[in-house]
N, C-alpha and C positions, 0 to 999 in steps of 0.2 A: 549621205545615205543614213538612213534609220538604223541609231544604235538601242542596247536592248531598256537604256532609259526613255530615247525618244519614241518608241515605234510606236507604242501606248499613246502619245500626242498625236502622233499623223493618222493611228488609225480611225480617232473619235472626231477628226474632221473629218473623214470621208460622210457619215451619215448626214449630218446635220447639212453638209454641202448639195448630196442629194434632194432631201425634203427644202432648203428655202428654192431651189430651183424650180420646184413646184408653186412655190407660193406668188399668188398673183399679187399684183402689189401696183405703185403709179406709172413704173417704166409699162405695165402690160403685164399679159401670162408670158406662160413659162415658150407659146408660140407666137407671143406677138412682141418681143424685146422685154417682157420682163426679167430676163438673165443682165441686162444694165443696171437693174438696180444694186444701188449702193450701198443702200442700209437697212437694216432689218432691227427688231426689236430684239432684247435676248433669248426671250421668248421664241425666234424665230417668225414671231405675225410680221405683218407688213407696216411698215412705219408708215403713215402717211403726212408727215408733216412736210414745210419747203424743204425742199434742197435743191444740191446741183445734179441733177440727174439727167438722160442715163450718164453712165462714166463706162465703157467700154473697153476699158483696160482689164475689167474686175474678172471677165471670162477669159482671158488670157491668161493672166495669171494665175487664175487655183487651176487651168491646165494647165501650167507649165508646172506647177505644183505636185497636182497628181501623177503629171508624168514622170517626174523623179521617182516619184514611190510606186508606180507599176514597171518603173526600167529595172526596179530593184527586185520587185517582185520577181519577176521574168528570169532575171537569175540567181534565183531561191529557188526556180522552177515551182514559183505559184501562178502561173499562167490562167489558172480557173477562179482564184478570184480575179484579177484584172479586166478577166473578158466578161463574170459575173456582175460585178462591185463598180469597178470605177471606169470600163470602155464606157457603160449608156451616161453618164456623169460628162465624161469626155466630150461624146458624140454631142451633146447637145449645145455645150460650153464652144468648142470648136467649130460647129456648123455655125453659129451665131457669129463668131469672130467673120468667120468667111463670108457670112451673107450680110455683115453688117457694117464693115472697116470701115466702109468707105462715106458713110453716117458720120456727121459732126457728132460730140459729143464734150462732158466736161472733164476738164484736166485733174492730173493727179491732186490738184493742189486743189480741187471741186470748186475751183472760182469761175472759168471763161470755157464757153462753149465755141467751140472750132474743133479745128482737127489740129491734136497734140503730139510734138515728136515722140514721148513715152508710147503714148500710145497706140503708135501707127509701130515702134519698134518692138514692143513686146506682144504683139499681134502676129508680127510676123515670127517671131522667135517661135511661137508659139504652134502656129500651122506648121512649119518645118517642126519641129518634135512629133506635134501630132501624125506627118503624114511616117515619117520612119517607127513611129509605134504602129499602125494602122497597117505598113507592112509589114512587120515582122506577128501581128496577130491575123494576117490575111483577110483582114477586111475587103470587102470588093473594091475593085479597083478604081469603080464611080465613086467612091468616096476621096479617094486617094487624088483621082484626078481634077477634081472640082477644087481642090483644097491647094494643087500643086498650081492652079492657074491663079487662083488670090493670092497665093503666098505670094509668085512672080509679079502681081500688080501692088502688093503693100515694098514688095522690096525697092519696086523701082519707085515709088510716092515716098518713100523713105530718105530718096536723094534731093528730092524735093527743098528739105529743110534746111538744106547744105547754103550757104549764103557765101558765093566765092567773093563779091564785091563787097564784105564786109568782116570775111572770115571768122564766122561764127554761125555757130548752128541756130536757128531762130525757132526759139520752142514752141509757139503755139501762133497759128493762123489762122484767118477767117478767108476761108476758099473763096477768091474773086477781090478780098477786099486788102492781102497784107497782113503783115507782123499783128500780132496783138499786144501791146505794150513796146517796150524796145526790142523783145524776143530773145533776151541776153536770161538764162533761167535754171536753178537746178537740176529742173528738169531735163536738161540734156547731158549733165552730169551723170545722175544718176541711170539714164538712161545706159549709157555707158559702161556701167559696173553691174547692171543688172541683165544685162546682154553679151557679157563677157564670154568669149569664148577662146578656151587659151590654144584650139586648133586652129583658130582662124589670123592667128598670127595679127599681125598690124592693119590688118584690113580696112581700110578707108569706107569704105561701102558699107559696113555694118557696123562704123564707127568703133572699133575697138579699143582699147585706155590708151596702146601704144602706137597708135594711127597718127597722121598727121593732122587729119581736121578735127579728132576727138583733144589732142595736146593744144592748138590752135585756141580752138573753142574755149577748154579749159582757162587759157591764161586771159580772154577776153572777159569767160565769167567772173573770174576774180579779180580781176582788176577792176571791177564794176562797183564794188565793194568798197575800196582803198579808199576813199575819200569821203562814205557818207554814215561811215560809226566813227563815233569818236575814240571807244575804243581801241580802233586801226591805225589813230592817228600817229605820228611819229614815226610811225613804220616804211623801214626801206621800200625801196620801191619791188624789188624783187624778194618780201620776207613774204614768211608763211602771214595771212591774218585771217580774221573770223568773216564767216559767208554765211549769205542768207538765203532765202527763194529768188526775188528777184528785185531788183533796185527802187522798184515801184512799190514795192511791200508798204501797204497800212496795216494789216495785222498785227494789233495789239503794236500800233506805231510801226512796224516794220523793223525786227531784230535778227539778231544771228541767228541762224538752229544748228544744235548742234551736231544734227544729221548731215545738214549740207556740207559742213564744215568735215565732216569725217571723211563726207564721198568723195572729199577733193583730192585726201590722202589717199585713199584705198584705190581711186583711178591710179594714181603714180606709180602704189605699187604693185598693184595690175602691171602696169606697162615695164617695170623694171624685170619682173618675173618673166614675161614674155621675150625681153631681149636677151634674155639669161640663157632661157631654155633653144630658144631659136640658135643661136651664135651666130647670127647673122651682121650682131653692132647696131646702130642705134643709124637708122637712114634720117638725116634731115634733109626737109624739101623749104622750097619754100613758102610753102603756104603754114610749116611749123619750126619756120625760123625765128621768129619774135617768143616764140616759149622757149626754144635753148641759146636764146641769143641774153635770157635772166641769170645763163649761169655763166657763161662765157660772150662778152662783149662784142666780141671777132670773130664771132661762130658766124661760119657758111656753109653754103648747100653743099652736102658733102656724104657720105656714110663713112662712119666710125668704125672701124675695125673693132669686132668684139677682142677680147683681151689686152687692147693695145691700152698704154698709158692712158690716151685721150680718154678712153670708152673707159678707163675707172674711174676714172676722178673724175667725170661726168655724172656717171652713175651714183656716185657714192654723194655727189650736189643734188641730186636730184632727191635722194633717198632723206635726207638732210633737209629737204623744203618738203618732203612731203611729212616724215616727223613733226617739221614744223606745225602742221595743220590740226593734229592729234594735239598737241602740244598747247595749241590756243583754246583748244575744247578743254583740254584737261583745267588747263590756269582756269576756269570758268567753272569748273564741277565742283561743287560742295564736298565736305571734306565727306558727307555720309557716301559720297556715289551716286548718290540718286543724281539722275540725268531728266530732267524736264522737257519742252519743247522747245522753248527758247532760252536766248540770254540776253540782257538789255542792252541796247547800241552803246549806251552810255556809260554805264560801270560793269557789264557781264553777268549780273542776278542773273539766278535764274529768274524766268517769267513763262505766264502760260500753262498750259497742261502740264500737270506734275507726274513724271514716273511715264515718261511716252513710251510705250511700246515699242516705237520703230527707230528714237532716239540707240535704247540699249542695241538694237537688231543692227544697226548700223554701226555703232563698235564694236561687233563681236567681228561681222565681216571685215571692217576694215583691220579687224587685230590679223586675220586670216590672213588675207591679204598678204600683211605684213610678215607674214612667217611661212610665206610662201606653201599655204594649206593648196591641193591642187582643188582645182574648180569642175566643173562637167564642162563634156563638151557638148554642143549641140550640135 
């Protein structure tokens, strides 16, 4: 929530959010899909150079954005600007998601057009927030109800990506044709920490950090890594190592980031906080046997007794490989701090964009994470 340093940041994006939403640009107007586009000038005119366009994630997210900061609003009891200021902002970003999900588009990483597990996930995060702000502002209900039947069709295209005969989530497909690359991808990492919801407990359906195909997934992605930085090399088979987008990576040769490498911790301790707060113990099935099978050899299908022996010293291995991951980012950060975008497969320079924006954004959360900050719920 907006403190009285931040709130001066969240409120000088609310404008500029409104005005490029008007600006026509190569996805179309602001009525014919140009809310997909990606990039803007600083200026705010319309870039027109190549890119990967639309990206359809981009209206999802500054709702799910907005939303925070008109939930906050609401109780400030400023209710007059949210229905003034940021509902028509909402309504348009929203209707677009609903009437457009289901449109290929390009992934977070603006390389491959299909349909992307980020972005079918934070689509749907999205229309559920929208439709519980839309009631409690008494929007009519034909709003409500159009949104509540796409949300229902992105949640179950969501299961889609679920890959039981190879157990792993397969980030990015070309509807009719399959996987796009091997499908093993950050992107379902991330996806995962930025759909967190610490109400929804372990949820397998909306993939949550402490779910069994989200842990599952996780140890496939990483281990996809092990063997093709040299800098991993030597490394146990069950140690923390450095991760990157996806195995296939040619970017600037294809190296660590040390974003990816953060979200693998912050998933962990996502998941340790939820088994905390739950007291339910740590359930292994098994389809998320091969990830607790890195800590304990002998592990079977079973649920762990929260406070019992097993369930600490499980807990505290776990916490211990997720450190790990922080850990390898750190061995890699220059002694100034500064976080770039990559680090080299081969000795851990950095490399690539200098001072990344979403590098810093992704240690702050995963420091949260770690210190059990609570999270919203959606």
């Amino acid at each position: 929530m907006p403190t009285t340093e931040t709130l001066p940041i969240t409120q000088r994006f609310n404008s500029p959010s409104a005005r490029i939403q008007q600006v026509s640009n190569p996805s179309g107007t602001v009525s014919t899909g140009g809310l997909g586009e990606p990039k803007f000038l600083i200026s705010e005119a319309a870039f027109t150079g190549g890119w990967g366009r639309p990206q359809r994630d981009g209206p999802a997210l500054r709702a799910t954005t907005l939303i925070k900061y008109a939930n906050w609003l609401i109780s400030q009891s400023n209710t007059t600007y949210v229905t003034g200021t940021l509902w028509p902002i909402l309504l348009l970003d929203l209707n677009y998601v609903s009437n457009n999900w289901n449109n290929t588009g390009f992934d977070l990483w603006e390389e491959v057009n299909g349909a992307s597990f980020f972005t079918t996930a934070v689509q749907h995060r999205a229309l559920r927030e929208g439709i519980t702000l839309a009631k409690a502002l008494n929007d009519p209900a034909s709003t409500v109800s159009a949104w509540t039947t796409q949300a229902d069709k992105l949640y179950c295209f969501l299961q889609s990506y679920w890959s039981a005969s190879s157990g792993f989530i397969v980030a990015n497909v070309n509807p009719g044709s399959g996987a796009i690359r091997s499908g093993k991808d950050a992107n379902t990492v991330l996806t995962s920490i930025h759909t967190f919801d610490p109400a929804a407990g372990c949820d397998s359906k909306t993939f949550q950090p402490c779910s069994d195909k989200a842990l599952a997934n996780l140890k496939v992605y990483v281990d996809s890594f092990r063997s093709i930085y040299a800098i991993n090399s030597g490394k146990a088979s069950n140690a923390a190592v450095a991760t990157g987008r996806y195995q296939e990576d040619s970017y600037y040769n294809g190296n660590p980031w040390y974003l990816t490498t953060f979200s693998v911790a912050e998933q962990l301790y996502r998941a340790i906080q939820v088994w905390d707060t739950l007291g339910k113990g740590i359930n292994v099935t098994s389809t998320s046997l091969a990830f607790f099978q890195q800590f304990n050899s002998s592990a079977t299908v079973t649920t762990i007794p929260a406070g019992s022996a097993s369930y600490t010293s499980l807990k505290a291995s776990i916490k211990t490989f997720a450190d790990g991951f922080a850990l390898v980012a750190a061995q890699y950060t220059p002694s100034t701090g500064a976080l770039a975008e990559q680090y080299l497969r081969s000795t851990g320079a950095p490399t690539s964009a200098s001072d990344l924006t979403w590098s810093y954004a992704a240690a702050l959360t995963m420091f949260d994470a770690r210190a059990n900050v609570a999270s919203e719920s959606w």
